[in-house]
Backbone as XML, in Angstrom:
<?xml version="1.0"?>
<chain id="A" units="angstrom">
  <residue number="1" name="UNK">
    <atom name="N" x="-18.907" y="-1.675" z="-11.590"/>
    <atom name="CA" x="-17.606" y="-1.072" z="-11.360"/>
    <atom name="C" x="-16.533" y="-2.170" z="-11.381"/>
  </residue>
  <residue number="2" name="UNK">
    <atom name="N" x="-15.781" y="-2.207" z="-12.097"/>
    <atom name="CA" x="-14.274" y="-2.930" z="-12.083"/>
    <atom name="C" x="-13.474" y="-3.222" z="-11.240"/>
  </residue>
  <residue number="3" name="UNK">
    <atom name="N" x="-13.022" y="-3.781" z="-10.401"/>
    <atom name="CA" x="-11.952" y="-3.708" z="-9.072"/>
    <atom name="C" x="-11.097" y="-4.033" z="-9.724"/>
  </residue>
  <residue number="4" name="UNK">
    <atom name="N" x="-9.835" y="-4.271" z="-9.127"/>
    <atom name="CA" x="-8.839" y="-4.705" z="-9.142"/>
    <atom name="C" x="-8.088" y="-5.430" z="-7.955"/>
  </residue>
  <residue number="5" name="UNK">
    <atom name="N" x="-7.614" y="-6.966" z="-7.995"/>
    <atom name="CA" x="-7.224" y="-7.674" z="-7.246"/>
    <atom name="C" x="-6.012" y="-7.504" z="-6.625"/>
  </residue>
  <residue number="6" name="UNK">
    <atom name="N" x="-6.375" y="-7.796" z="-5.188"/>
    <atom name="CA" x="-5.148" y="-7.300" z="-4.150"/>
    <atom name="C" x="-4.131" y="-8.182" z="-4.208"/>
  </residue>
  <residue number="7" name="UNK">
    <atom name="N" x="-2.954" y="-8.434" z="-4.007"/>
    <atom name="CA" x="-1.637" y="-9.194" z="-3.949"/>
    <atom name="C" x="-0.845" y="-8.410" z="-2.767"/>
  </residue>
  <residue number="8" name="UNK">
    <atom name="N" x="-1.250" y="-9.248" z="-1.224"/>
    <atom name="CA" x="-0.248" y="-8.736" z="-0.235"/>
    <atom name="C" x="1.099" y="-9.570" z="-0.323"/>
  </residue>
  <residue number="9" name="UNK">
    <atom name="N" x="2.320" y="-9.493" z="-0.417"/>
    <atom name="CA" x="3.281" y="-9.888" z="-0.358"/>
    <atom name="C" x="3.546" y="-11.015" z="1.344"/>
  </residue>
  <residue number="10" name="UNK">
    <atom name="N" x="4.187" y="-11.708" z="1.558"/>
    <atom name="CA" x="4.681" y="-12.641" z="2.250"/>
    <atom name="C" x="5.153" y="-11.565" z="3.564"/>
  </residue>
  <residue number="11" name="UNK">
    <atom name="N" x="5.926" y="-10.708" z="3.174"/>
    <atom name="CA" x="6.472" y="-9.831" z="4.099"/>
    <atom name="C" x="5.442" y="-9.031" z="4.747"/>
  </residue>
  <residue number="12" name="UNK">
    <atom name="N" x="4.444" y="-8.710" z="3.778"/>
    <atom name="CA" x="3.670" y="-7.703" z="4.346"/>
    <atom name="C" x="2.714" y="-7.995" z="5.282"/>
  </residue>
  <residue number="13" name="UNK">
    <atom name="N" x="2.217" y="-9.606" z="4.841"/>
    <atom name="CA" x="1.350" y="-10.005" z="5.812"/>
    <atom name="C" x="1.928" y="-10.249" z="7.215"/>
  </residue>
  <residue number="14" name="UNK">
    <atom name="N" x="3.619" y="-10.802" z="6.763"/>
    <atom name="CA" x="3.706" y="-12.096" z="8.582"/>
    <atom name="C" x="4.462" y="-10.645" z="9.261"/>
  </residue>
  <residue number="15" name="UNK">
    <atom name="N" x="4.850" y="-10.072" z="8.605"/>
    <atom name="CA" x="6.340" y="-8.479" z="9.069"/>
    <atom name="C" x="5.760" y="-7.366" z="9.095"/>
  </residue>
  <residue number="16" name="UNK">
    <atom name="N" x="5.248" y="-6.848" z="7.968"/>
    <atom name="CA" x="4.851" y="-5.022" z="8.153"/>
    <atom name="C" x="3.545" y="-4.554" z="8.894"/>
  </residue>
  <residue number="17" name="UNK">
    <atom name="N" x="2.382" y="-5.442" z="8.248"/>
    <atom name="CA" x="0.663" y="-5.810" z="9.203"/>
    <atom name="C" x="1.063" y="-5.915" z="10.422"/>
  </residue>
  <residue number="18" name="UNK">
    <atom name="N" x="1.782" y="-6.856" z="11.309"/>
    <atom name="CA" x="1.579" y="-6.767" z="12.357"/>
    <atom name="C" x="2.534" y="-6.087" z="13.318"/>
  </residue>
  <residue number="19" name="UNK">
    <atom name="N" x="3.430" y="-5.367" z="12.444"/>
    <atom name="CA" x="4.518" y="-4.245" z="13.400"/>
    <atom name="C" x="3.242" y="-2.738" z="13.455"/>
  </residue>
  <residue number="20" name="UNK">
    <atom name="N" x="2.532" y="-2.415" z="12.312"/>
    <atom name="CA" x="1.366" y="-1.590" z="12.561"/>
    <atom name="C" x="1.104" y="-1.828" z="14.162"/>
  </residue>
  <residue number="21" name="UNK">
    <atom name="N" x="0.664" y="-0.495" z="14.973"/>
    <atom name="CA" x="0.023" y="-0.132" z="16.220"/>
    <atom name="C" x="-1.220" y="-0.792" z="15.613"/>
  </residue>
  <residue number="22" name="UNK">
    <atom name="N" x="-1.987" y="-1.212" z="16.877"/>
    <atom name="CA" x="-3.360" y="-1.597" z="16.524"/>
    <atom name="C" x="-4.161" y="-0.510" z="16.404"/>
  </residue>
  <residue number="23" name="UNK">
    <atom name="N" x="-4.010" y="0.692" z="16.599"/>
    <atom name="CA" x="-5.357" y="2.024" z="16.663"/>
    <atom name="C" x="-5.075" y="2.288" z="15.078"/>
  </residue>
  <residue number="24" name="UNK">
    <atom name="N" x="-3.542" y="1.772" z="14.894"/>
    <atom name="CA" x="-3.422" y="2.694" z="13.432"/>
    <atom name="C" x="-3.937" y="1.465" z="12.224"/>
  </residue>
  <residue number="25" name="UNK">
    <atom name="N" x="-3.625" y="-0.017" z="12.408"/>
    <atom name="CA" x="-4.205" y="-1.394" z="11.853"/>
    <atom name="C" x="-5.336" y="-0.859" z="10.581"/>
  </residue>
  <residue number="26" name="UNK">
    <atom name="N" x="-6.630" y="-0.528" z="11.176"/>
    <atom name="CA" x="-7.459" y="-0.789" z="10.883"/>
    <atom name="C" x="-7.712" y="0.384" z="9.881"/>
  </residue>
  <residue number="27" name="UNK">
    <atom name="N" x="-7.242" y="1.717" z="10.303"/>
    <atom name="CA" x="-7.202" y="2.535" z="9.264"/>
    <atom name="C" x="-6.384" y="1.985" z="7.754"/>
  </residue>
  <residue number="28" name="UNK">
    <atom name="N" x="-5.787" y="1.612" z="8.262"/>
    <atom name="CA" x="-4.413" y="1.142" z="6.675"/>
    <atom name="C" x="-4.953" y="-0.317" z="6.275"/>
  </residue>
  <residue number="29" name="UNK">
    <atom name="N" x="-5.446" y="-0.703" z="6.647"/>
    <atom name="CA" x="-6.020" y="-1.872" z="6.090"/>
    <atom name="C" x="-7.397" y="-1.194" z="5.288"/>
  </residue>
  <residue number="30" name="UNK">
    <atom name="N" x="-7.853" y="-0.603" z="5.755"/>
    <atom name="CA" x="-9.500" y="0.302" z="5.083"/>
    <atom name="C" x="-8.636" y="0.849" z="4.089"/>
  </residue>
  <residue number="31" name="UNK">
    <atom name="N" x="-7.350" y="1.334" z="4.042"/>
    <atom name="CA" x="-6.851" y="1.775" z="3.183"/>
    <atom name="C" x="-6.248" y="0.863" z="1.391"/>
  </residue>
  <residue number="32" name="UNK">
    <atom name="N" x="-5.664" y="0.106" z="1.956"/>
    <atom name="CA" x="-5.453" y="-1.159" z="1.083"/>
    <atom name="C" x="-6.878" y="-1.589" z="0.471"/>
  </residue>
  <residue number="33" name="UNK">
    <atom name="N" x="-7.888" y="-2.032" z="1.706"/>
    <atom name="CA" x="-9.507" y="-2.635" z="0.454"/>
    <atom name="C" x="-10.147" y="-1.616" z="-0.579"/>
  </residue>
  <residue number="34" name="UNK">
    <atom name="N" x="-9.535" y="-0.200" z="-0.030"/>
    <atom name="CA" x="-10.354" y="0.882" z="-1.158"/>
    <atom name="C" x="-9.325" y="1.056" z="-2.318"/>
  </residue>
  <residue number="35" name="UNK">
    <atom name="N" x="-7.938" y="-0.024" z="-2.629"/>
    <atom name="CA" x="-7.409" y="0.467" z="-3.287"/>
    <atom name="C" x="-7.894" y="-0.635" z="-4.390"/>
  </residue>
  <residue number="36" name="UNK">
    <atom name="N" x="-8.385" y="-1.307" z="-4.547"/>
    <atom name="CA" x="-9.598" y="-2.323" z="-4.951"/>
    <atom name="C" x="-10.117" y="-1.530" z="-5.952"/>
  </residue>
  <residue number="37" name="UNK">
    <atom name="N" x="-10.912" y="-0.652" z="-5.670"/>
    <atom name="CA" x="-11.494" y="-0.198" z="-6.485"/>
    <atom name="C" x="-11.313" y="1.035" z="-7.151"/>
  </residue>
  <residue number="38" name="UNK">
    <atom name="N" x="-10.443" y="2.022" z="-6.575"/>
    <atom name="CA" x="-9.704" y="3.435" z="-7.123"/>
    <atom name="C" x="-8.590" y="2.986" z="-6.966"/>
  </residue>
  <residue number="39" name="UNK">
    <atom name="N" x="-7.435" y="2.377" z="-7.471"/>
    <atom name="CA" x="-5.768" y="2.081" z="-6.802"/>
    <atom name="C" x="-4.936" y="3.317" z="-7.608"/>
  </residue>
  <residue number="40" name="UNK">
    <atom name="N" x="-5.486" y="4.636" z="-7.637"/>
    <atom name="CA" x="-5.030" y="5.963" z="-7.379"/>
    <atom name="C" x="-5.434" y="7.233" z="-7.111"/>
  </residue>
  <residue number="41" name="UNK">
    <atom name="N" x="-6.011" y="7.064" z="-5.819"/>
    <atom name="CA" x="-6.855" y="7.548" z="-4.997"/>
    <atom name="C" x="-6.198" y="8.822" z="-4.673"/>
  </residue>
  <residue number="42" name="UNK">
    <atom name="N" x="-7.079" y="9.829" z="-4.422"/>
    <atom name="CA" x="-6.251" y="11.219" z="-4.188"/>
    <atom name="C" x="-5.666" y="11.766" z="-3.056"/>
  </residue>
  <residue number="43" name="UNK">
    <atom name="N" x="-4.229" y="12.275" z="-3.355"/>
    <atom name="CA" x="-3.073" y="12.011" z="-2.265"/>
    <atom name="C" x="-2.596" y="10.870" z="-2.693"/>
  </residue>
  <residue number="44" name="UNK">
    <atom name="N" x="-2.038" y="9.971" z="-3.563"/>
    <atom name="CA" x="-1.395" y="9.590" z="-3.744"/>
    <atom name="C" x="-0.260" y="9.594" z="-4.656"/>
  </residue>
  <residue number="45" name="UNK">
    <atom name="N" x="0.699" y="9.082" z="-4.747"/>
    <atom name="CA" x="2.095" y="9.978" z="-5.276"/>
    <atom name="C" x="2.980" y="8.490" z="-5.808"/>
  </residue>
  <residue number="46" name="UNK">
    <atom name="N" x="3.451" y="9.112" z="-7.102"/>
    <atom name="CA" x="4.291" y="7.961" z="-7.674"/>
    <atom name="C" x="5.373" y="8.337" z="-7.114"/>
  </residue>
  <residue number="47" name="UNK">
    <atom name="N" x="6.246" y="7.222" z="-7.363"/>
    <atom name="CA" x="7.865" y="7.908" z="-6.338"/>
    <atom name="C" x="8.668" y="8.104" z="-7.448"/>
  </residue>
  <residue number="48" name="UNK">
    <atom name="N" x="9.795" y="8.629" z="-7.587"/>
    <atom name="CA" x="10.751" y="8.773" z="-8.491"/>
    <atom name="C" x="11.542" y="8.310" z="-8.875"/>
  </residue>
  <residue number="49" name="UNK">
    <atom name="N" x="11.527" y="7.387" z="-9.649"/>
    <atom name="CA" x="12.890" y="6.439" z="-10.239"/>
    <atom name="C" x="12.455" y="4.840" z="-9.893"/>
  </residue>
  <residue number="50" name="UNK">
    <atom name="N" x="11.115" y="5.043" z="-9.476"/>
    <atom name="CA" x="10.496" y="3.207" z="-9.057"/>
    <atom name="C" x="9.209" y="3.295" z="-9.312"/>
  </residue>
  <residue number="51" name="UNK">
    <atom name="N" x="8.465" y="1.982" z="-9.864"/>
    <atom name="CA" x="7.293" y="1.693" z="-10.869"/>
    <atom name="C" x="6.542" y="2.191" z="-9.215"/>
  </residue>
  <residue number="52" name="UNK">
    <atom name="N" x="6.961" y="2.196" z="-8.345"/>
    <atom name="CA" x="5.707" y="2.224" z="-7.061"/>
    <atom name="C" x="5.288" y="3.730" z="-6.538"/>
  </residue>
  <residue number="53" name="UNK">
    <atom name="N" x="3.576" y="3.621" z="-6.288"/>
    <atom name="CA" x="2.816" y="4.354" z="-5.494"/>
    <atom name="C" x="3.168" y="4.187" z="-4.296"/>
  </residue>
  <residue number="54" name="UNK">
    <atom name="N" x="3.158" y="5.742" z="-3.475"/>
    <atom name="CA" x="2.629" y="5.919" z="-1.680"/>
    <atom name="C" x="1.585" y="6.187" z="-1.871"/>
  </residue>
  <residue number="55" name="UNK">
    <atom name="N" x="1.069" y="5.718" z="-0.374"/>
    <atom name="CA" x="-0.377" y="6.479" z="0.024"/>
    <atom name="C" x="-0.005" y="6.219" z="1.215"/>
  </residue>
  <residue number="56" name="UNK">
    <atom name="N" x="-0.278" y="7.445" z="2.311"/>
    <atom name="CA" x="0.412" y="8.120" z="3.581"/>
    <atom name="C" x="-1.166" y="7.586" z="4.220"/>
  </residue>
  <residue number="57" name="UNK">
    <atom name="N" x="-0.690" y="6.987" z="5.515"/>
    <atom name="CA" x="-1.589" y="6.777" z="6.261"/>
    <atom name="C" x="-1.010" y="6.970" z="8.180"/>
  </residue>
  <residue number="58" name="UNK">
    <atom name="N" x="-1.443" y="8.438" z="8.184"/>
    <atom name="CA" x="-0.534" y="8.713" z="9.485"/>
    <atom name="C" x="0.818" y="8.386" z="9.288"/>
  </residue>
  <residue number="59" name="UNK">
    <atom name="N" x="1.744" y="8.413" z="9.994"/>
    <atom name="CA" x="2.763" y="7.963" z="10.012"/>
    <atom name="C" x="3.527" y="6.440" z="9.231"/>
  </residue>
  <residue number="60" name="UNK">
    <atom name="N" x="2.320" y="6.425" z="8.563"/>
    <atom name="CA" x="2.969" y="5.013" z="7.966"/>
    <atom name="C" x="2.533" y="5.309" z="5.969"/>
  </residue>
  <residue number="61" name="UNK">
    <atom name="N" x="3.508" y="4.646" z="5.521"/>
    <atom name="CA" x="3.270" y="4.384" z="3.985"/>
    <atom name="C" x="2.851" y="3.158" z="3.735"/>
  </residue>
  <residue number="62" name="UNK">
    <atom name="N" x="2.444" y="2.883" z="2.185"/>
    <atom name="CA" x="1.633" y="2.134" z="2.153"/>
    <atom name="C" x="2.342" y="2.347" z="0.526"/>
  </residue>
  <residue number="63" name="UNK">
    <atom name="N" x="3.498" y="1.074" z="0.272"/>
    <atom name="CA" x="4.151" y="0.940" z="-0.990"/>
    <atom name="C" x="3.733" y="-0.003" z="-2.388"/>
  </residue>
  <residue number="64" name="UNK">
    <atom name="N" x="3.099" y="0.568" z="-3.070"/>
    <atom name="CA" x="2.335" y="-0.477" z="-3.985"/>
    <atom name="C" x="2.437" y="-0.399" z="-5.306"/>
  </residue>
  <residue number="65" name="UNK">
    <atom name="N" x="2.102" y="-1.493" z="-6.073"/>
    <atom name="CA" x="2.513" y="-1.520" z="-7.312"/>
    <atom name="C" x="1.348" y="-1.306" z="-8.184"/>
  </residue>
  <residue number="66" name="UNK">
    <atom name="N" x="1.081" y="-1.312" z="-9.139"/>
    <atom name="CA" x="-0.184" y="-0.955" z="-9.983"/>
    <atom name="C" x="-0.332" y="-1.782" z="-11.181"/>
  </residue>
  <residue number="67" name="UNK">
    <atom name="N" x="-0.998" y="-2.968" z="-11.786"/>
    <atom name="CA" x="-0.383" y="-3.656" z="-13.258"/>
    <atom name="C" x="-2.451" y="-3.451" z="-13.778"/>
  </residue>
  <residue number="68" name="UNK">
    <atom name="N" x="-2.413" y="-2.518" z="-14.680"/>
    <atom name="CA" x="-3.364" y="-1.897" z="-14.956"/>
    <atom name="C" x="-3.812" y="-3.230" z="-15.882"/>
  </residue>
  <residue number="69" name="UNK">
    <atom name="N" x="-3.001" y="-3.872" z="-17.285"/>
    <atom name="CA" x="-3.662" y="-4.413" z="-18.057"/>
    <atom name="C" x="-3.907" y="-6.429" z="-16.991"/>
  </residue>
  <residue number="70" name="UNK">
    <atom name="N" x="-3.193" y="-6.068" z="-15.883"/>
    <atom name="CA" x="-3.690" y="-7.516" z="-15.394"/>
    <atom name="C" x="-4.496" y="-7.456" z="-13.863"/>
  </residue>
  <residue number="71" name="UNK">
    <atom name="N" x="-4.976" y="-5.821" z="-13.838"/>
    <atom name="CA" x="-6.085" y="-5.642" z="-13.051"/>
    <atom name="C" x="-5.780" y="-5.867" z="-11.367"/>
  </residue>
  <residue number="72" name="UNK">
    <atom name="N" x="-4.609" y="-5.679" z="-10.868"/>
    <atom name="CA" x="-3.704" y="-6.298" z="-9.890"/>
    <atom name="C" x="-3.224" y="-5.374" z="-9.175"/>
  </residue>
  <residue number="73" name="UNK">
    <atom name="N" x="-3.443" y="-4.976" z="-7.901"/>
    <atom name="CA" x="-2.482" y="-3.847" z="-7.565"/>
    <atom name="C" x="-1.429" y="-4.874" z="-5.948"/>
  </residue>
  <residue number="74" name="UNK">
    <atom name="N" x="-0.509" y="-4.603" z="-6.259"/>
    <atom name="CA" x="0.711" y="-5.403" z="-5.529"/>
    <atom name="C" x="1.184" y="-4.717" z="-4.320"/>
  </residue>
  <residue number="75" name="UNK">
    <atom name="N" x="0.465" y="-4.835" z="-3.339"/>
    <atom name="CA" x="1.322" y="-3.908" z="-2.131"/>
    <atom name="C" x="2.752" y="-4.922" z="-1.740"/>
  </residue>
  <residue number="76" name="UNK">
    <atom name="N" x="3.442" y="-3.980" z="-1.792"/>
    <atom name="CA" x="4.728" y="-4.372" z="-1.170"/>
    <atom name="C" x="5.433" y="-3.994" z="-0.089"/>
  </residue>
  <residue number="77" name="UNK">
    <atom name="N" x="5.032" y="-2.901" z="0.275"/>
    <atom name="CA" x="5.540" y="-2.806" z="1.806"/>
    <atom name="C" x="4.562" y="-1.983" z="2.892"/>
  </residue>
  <residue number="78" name="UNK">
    <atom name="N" x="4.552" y="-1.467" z="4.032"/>
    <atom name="CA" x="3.992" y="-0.799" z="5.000"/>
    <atom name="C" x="4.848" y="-0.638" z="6.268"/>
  </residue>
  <residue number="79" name="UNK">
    <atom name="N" x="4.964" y="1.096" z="5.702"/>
    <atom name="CA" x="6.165" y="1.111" z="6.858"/>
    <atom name="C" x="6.372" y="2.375" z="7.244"/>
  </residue>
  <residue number="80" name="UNK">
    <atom name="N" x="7.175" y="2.283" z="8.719"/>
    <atom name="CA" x="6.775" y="3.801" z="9.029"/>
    <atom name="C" x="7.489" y="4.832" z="8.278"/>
  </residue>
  <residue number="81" name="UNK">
    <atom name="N" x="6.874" y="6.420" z="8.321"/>
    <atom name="CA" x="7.532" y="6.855" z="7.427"/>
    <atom name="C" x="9.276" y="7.162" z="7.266"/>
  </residue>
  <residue number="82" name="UNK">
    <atom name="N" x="9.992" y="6.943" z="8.468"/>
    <atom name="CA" x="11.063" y="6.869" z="8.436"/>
    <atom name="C" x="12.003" y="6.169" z="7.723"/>
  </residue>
  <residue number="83" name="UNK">
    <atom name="N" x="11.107" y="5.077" z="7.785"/>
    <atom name="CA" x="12.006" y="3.783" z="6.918"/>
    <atom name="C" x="11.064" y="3.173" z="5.743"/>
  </residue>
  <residue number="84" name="UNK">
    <atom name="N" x="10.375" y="4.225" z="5.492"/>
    <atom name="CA" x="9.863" y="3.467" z="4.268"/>
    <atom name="C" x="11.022" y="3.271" z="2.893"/>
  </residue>
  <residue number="85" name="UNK">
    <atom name="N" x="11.840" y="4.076" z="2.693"/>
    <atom name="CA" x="12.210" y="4.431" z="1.710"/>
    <atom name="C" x="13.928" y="3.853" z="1.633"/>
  </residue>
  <residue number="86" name="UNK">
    <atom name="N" x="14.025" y="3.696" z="2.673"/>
    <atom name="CA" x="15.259" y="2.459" z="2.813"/>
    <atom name="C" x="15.486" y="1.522" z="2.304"/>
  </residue>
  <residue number="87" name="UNK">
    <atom name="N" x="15.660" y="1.633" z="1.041"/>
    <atom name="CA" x="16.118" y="-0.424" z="0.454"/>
    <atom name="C" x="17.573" y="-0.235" z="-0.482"/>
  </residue>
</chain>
C-alpha cells in the first residue's frame, strides 16, 4: 500500500496541537496518521474557493492540503470549529 508523507506546519505543531483539550489530542492526531494512507477519507469535504480539505474531529477541524503527484499531504491548521475558517 502507498502512503503518503505527512508535513505538519510550524504553527501546527508549537500553536494548534497543543491548544487541542487533551481527551480530544489523541483522537485528531489518530486522525492526521490515517491520513497517511487514505488522505480522503470518508466525511471529508473540499472547501470552496481553497486547494484545502476538512476532516471534522468533534469540535475541531483538521485543514489540509493534498499534493497527489509528490505523495505529501500538508496539514495546515487545527482548529476549533468556530475559527477554523477565519483567515
Amino acid at each position: 500500500m502507498v502512503s503518503y508523507n505527512l508535513i505538519l506546519n510550524k504553527q501546527v505543531r508549537k500553536k494548534d496541537l497543543p491548544r487541542v483539550p487533551t481527551k480530544t489530542r489523541q483522537r485528531v492526531v489518530d486522525m492526521i496518521e490515517k491520513l497517511q494512507v487514505n488522505p480522503r477519507p470518508p466525511g471529508v469535504e473540499k472547501l470552496t474557493n481553497r486547494e484545502e480539505y476538512k476532516l471534522r474531529s468533534g469540535n475541531y477541524r483538521i485543514l489540509y492540503v493534498v499534493d497527489d503527484p509528490k505523495r505529501t499531504v500538508e496539514i495546515r491548521a487545527i482548529r476549533h470549529r468556530g475559527e477554523a475558517y477565519k483567515r
